[in-house]
N, CA, C and O atoms as a DFTB+ gen file, in Angstrom:
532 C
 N C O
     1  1      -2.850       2.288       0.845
     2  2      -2.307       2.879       2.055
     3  2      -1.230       1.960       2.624
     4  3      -1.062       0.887       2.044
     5  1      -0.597       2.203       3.523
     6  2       0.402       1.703       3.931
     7  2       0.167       0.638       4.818
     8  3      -0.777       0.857       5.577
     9  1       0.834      -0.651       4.990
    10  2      -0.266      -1.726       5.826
    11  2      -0.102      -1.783       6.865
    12  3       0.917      -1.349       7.401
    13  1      -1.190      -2.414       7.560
    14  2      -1.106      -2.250       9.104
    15  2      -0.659      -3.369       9.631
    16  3      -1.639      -4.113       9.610
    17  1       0.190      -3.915      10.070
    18  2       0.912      -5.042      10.622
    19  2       1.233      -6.378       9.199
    20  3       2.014      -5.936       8.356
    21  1       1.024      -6.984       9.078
    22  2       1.034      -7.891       8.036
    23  2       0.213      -7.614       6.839
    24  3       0.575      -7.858       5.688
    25  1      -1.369      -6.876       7.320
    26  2      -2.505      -6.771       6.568
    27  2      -2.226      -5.930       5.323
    28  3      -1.250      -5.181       5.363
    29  1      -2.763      -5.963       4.541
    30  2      -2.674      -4.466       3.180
    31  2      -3.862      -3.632       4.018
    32  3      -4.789      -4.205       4.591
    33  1      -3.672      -2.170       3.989
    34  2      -4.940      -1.945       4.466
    35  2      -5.366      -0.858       3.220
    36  3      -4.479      -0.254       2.616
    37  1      -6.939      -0.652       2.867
    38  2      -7.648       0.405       1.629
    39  2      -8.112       1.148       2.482
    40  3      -8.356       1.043       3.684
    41  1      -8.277       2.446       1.215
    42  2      -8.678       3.127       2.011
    43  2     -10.118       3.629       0.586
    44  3      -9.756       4.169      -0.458
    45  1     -11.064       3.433       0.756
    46  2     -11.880       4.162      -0.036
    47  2     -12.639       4.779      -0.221
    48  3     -13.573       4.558       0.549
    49  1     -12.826       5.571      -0.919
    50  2     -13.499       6.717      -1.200
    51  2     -14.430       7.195      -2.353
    52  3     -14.110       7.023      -3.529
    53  1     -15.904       7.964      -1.886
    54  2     -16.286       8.305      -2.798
    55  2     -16.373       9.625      -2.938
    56  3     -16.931      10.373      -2.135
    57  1     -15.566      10.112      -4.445
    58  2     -15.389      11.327      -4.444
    59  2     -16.631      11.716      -5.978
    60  3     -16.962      11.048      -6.958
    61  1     -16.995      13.100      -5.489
    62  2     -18.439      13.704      -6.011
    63  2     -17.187      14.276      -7.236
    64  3     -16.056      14.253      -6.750
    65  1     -17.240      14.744      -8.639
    66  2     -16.722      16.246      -9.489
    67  2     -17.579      17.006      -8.926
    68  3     -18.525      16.773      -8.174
    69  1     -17.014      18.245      -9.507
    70  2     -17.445      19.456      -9.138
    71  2     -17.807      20.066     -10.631
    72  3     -17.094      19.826     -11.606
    73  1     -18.679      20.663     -10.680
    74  2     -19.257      21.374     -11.959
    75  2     -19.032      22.569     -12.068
    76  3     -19.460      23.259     -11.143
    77  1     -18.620      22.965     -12.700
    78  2     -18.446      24.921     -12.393
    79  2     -20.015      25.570     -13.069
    80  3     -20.538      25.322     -14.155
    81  1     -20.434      26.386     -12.060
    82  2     -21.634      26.903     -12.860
    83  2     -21.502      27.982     -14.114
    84  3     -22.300      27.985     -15.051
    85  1     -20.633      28.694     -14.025
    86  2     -19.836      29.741     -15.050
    87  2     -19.664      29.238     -16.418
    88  3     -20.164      29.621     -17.477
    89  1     -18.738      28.172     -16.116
    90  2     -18.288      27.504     -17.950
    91  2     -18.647      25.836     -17.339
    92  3     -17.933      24.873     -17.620
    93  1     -19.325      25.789     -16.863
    94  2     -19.805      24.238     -17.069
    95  2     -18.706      22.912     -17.147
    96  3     -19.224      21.907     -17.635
    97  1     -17.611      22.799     -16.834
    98  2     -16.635      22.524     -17.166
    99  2     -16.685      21.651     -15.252
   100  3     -16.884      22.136     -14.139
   101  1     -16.399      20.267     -15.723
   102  2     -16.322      19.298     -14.479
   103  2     -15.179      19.303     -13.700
   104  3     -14.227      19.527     -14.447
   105  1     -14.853      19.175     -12.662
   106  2     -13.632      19.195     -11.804
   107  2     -13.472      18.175     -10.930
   108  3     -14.548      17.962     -10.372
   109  1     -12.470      17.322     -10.493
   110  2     -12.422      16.500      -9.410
   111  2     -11.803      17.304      -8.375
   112  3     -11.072      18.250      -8.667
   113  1     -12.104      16.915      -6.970
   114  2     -11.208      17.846      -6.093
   115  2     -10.146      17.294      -5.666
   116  3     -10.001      16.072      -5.658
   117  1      -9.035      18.350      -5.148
   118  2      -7.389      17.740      -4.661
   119  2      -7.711      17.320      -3.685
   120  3      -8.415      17.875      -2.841
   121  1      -7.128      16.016      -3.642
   122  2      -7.127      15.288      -2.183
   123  2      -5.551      15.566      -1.902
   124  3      -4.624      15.316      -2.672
   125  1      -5.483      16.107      -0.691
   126  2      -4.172      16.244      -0.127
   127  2      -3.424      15.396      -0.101
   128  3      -2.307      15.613      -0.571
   129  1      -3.680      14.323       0.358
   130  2      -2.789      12.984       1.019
   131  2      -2.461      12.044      -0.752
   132  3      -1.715      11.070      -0.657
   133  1      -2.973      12.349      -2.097
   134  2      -3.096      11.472      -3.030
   135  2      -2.381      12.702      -4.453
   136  3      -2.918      13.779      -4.711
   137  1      -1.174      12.193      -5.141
   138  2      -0.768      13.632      -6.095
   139  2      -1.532      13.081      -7.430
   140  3      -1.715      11.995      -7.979
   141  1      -1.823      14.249      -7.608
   142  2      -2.488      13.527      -9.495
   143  2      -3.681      12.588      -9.323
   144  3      -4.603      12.577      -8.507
   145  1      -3.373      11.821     -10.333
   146  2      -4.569      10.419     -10.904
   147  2      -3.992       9.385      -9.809
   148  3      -4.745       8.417      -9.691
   149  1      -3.093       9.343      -9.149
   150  2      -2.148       8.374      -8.467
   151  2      -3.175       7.483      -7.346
   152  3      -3.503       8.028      -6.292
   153  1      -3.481       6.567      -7.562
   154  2      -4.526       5.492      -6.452
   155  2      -3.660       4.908      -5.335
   156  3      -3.953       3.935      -4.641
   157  1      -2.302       5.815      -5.253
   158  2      -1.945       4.969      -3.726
   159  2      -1.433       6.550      -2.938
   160  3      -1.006       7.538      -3.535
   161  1      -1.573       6.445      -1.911
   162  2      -1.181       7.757      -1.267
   163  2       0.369       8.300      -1.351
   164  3       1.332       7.543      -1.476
   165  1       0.425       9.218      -1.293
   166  2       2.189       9.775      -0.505
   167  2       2.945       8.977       0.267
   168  3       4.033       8.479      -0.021
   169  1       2.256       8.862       1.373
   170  2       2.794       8.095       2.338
   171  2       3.036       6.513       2.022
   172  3       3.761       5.935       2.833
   173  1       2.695       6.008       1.312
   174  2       2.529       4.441       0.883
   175  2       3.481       4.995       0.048
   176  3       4.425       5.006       0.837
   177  1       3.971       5.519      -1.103
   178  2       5.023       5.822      -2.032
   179  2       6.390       5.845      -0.836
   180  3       7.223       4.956      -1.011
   181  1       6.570       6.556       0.030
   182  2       7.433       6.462       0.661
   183  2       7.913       5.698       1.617
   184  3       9.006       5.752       2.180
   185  1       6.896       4.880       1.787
   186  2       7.354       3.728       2.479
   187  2       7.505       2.411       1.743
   188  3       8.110       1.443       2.203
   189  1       6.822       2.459       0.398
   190  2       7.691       1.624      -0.229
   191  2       9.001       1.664      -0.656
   192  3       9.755       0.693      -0.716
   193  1       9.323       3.081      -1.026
   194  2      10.968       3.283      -1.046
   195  2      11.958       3.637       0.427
   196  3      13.136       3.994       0.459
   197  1      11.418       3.498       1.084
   198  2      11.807       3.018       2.709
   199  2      12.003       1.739       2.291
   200  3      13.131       1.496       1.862
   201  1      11.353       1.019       2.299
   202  2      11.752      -0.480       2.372
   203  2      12.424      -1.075       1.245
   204  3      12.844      -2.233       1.232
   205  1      12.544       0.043      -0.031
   206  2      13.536      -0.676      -1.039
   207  2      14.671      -0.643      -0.486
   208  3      15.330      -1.546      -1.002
   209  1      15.393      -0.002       0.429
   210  2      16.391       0.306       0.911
   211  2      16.900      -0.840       1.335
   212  3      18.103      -1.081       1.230
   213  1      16.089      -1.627       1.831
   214  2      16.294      -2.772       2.568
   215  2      16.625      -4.331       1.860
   216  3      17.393      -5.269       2.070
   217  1      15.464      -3.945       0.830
   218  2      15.175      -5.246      -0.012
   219  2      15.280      -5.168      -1.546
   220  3      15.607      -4.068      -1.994
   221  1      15.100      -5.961      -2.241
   222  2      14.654      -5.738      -3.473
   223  2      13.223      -5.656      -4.357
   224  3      12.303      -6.466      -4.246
   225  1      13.238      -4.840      -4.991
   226  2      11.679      -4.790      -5.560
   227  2      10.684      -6.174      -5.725
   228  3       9.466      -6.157      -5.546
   229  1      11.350      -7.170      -6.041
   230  2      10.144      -8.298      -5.672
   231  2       9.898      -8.618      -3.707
   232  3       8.836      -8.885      -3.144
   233  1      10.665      -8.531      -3.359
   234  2      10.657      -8.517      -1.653
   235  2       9.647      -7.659      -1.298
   236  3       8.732      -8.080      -0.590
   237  1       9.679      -6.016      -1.849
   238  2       8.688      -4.991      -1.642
   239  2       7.575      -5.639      -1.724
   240  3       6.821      -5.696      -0.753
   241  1       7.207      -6.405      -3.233
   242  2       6.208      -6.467      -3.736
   243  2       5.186      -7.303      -3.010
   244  3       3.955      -7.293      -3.009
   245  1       6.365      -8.247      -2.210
   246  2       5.354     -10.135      -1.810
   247  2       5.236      -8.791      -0.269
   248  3       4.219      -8.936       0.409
   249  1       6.116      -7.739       0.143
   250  2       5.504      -7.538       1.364
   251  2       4.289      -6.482       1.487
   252  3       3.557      -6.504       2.477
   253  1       4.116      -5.608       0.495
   254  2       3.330      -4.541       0.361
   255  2       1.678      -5.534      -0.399
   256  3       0.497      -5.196      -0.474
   257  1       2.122      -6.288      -0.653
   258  2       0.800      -6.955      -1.670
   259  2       0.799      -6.296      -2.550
   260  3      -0.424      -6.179      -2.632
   261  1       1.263      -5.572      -3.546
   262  2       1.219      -5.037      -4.983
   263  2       1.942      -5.412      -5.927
   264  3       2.909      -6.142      -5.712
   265  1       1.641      -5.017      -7.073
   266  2       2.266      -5.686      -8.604
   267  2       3.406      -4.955      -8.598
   268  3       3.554      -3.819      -8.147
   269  1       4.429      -5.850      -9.263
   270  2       5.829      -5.215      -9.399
   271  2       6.164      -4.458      -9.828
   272  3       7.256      -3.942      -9.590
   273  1       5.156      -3.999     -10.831
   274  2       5.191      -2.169     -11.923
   275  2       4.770      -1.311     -11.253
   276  3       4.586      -0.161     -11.651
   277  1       4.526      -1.754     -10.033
   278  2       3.849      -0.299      -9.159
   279  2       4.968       0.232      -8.639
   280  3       5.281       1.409      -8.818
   281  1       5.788      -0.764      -7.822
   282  2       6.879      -0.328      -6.985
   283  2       7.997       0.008      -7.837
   284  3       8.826       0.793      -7.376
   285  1       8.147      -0.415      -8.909
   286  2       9.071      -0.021     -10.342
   287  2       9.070       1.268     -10.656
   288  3      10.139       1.863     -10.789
   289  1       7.913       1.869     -10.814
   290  2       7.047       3.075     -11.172
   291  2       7.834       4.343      -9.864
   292  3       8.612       5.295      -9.930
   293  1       7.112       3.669      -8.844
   294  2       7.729       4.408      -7.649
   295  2       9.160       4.571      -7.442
   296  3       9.524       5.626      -6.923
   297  1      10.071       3.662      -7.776
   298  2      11.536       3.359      -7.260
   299  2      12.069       4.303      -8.655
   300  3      13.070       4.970      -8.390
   301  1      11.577       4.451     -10.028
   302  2      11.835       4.995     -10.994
   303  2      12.079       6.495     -10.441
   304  3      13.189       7.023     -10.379
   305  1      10.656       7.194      -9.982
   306  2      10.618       8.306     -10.236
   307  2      11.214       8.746      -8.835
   308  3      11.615       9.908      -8.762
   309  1      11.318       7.904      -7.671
   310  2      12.178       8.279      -6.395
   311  2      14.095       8.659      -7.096
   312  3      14.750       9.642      -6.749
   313  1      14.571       7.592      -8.068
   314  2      15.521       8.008      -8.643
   315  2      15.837       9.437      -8.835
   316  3      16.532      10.300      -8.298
   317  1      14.732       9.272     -10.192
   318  2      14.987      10.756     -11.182
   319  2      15.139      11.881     -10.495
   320  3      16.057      12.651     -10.780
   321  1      14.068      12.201      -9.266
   322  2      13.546      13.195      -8.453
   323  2      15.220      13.578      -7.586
   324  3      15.778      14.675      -7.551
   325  1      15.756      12.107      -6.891
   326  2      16.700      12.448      -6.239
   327  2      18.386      12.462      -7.098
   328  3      19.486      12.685      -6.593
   329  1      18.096      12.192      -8.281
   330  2      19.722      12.459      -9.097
   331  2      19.483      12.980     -10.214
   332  3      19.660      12.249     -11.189
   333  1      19.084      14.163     -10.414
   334  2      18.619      15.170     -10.960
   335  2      20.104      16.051     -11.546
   336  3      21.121      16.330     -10.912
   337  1      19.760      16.329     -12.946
   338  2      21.284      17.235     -12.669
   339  2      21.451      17.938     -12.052
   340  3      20.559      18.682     -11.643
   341  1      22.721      18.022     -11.692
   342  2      23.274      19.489     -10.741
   343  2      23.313      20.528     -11.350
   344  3      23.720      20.666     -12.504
   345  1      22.791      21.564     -10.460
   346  2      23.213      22.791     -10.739
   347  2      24.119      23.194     -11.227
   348  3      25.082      22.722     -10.622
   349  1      24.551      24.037     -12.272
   350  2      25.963      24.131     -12.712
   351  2      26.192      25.567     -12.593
   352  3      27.241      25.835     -13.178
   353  1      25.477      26.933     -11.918
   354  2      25.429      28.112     -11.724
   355  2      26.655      28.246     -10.999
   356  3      27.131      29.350     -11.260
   357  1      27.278      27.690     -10.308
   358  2      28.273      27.969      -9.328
   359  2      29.605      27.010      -9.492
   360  3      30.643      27.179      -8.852
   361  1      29.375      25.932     -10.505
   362  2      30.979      25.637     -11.373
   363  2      32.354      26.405     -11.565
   364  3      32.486      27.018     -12.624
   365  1      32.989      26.423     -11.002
   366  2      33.872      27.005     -11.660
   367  2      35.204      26.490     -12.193
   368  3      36.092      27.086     -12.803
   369  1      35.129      25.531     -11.894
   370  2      36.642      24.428     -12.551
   371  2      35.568      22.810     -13.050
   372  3      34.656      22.211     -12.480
   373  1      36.194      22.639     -14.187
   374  2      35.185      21.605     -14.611
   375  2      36.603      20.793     -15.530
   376  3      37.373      21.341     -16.319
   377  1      36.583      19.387     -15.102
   378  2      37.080      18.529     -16.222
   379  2      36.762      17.397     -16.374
   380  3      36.209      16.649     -15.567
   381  1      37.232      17.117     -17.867
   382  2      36.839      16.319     -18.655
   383  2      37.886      15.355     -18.772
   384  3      38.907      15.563     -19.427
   385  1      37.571      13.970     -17.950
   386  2      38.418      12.790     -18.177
   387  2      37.616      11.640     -19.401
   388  3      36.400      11.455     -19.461
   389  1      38.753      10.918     -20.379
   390  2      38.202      10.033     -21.188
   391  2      39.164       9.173     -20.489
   392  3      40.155       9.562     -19.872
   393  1      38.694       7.733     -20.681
   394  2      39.350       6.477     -20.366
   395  2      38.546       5.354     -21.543
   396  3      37.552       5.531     -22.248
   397  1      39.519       4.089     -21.376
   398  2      39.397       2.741     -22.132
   399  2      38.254       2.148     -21.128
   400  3      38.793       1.880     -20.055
   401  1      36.797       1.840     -21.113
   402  2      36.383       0.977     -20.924
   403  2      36.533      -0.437     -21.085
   404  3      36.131      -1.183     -20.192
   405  1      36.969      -0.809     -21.935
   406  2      36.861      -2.460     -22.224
   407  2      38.503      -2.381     -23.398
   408  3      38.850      -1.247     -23.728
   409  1      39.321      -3.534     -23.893
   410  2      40.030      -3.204     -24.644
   411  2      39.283      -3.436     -26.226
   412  3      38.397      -4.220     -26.565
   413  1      40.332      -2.016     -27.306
   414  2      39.817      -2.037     -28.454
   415  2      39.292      -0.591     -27.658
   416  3      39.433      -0.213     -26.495
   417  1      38.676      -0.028     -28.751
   418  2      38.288       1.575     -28.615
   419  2      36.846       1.998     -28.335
   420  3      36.085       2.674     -29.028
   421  1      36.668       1.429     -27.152
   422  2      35.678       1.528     -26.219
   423  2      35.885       2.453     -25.432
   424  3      36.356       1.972     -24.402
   425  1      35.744       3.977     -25.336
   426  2      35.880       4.849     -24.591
   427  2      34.805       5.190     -23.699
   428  3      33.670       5.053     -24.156
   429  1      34.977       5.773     -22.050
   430  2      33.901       6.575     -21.722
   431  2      34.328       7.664     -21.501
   432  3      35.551       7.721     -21.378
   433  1      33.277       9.397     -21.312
   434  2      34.021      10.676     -21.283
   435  2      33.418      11.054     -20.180
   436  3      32.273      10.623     -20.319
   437  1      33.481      11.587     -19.183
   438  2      32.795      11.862     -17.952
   439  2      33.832      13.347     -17.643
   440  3      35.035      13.517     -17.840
   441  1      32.660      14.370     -17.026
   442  2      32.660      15.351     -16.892
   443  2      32.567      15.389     -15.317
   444  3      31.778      14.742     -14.629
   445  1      33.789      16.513     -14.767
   446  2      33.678      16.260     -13.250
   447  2      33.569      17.818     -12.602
   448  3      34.254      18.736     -13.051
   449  1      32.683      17.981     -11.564
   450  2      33.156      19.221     -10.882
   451  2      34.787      19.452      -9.804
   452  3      34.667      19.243      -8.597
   453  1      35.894      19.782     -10.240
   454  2      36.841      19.379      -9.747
   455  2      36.775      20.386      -8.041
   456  3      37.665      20.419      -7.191
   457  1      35.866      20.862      -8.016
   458  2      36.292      21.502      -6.427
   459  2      35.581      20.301      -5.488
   460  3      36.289      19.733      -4.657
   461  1      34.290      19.958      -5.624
   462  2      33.516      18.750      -4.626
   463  2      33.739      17.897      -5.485
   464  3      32.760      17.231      -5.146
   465  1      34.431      16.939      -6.837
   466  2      34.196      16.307      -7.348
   467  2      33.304      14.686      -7.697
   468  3      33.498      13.513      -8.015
   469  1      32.062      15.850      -7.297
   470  2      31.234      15.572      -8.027
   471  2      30.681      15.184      -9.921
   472  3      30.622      15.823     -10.972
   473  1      30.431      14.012      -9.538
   474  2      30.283      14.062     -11.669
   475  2      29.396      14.739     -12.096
   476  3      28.293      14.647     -11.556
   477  1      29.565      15.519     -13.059
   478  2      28.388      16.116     -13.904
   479  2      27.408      15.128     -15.063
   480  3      26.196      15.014     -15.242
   481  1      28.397      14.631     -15.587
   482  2      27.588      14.201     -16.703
   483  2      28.918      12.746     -17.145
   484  3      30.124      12.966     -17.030
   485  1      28.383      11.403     -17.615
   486  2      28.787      10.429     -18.120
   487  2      28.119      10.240     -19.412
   488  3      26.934      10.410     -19.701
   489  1      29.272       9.793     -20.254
   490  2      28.902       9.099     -21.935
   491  2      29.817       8.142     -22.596
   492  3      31.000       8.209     -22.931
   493  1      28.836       7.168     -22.687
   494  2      30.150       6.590     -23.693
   495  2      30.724       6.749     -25.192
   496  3      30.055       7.294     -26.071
   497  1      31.879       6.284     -25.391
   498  2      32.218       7.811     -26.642
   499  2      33.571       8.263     -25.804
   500  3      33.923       8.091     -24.636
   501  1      34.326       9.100     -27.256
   502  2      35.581      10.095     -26.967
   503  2      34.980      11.094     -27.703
   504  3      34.453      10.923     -28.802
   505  1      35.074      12.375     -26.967
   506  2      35.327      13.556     -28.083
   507  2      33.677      13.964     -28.472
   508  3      33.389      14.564     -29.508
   509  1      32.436      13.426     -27.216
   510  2      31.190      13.492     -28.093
   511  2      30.738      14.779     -27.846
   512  3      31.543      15.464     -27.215
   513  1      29.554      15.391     -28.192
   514  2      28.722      16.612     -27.659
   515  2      27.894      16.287     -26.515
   516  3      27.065      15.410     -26.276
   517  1      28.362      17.231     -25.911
   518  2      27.523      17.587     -24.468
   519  2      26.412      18.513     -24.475
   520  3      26.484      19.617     -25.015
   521  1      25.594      18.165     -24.002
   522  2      24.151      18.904     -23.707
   523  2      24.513      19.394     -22.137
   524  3      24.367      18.354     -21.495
   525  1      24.816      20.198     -21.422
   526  2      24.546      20.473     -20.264
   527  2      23.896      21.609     -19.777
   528  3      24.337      22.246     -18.821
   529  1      22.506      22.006     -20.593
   530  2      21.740      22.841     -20.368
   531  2      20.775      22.656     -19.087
   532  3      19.944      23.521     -18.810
């Protein structure tokens, strides 16, 4: 859970499965506040990426009291979740700039939405195949 002044604070719990009498088949129940198998809450996920904002992942780590693959884990999937590809349903002018990265024939090809230009997609490479499904 999220800590209370300096402290780490737990929160624990004992949770019963559930048995189905029908097909016999065991169940744990959804805890609202916890997604999945995940042992730290919602709210503790987001306030550790609240405070990455601020600091860097070992900073998180010495202030939250947790191991550095936790907040890694978290800061990972806060990424993915928030730079997700774009929609491309409503594209309608799209280009494709290549440039020299480094000298010698080091190219990158990046794909742009030219009305908000916004990037679609980066690769390094001239001339490669695009996946933009």
């Amino acid at each position: 859970m999220i800590p209370i002044g300096a402290r780490p604070s737990f929160l624990n719990l004992k949770i019963w499965h559930i048995r189905c009498e029908k097909c016999g088949t065991i169940r744990w129940p959804k805890l609202p506040f916890a997604k999945g198998k995940k042992r730290h809450t919602g709210r503790f996920a987001q306030f550790a990426i609240d405070l990455l904002h601020w600091m860097t992942i070992s900073g998180a780590v010495r202030v939250l009291a947790v191991r550095w693959d936790l907040i890694k884990v978290l800061h990972k999937d806060y990424l993915h979740n928030k730079y997700q590809a774009p929609p491309l349903k409503d594209l309608k002018y799209l280009a494709i700039v290549e440039f020299s990265i480094r000298k010698g024939h080091c190219y990158m090809t990046i794909l742009l939405d030219l009305e908000s230009g916004c990037i679609l997609h980066a690769i390094e490479g001239r001339g490669g195949i695009f996946n933009l499904s």
